[in-house]
C-alpha positions as CSV (number, residue, x, y, z in Angstrom):
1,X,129.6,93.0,118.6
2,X,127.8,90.0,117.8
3,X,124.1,89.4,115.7
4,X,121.1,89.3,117.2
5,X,119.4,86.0,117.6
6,X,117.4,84.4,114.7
7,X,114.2,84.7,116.7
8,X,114.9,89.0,117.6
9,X,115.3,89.2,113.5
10,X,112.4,86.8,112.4
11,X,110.2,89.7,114.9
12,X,111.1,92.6,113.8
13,X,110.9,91.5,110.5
14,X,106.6,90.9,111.1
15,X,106.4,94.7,112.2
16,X,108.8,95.6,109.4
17,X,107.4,93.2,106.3
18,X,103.8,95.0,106.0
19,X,105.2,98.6,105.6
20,X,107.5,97.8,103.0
21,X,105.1,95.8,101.3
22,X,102.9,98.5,101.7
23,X,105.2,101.6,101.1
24,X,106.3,99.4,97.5
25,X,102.7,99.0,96.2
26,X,102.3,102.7,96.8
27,X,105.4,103.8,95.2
28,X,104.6,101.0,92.2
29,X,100.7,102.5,91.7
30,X,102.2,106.1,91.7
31,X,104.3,105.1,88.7
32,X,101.8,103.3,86.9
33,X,99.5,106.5,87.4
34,X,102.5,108.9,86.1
35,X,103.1,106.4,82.9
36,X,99.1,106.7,82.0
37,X,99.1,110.3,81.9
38,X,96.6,112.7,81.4
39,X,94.6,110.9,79.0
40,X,94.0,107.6,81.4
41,X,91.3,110.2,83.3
42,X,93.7,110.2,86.5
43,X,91.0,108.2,88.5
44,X,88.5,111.5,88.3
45,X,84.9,111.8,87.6
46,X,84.8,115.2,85.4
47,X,81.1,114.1,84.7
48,X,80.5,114.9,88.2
């Protein structure tokens, strides 16, 4: 079995590149959310 040309890699890799990207900013903002805790407010209005 041999590897795919560069060119098959280098395309999947610019359908593949946003969602991780994506996907690792979520997961990074969840645990920045989960180190604030309660007393950061949670991103609610309880004004409202």
């Amino acid at each position: 079995m041999s590897l795919a040309h560069v060119g098959h890699w280098y395309a999947e890799l610019l359908y593949v590149a946003p969602v991780v990207l994506v996907a690792g900013w979520l997961a990074l903002a969840g645990r920045r959310e989960k180190r604030r805790g309660p007393a950061a407010g949670g991103g609610r209005d309880e004004h409202a």
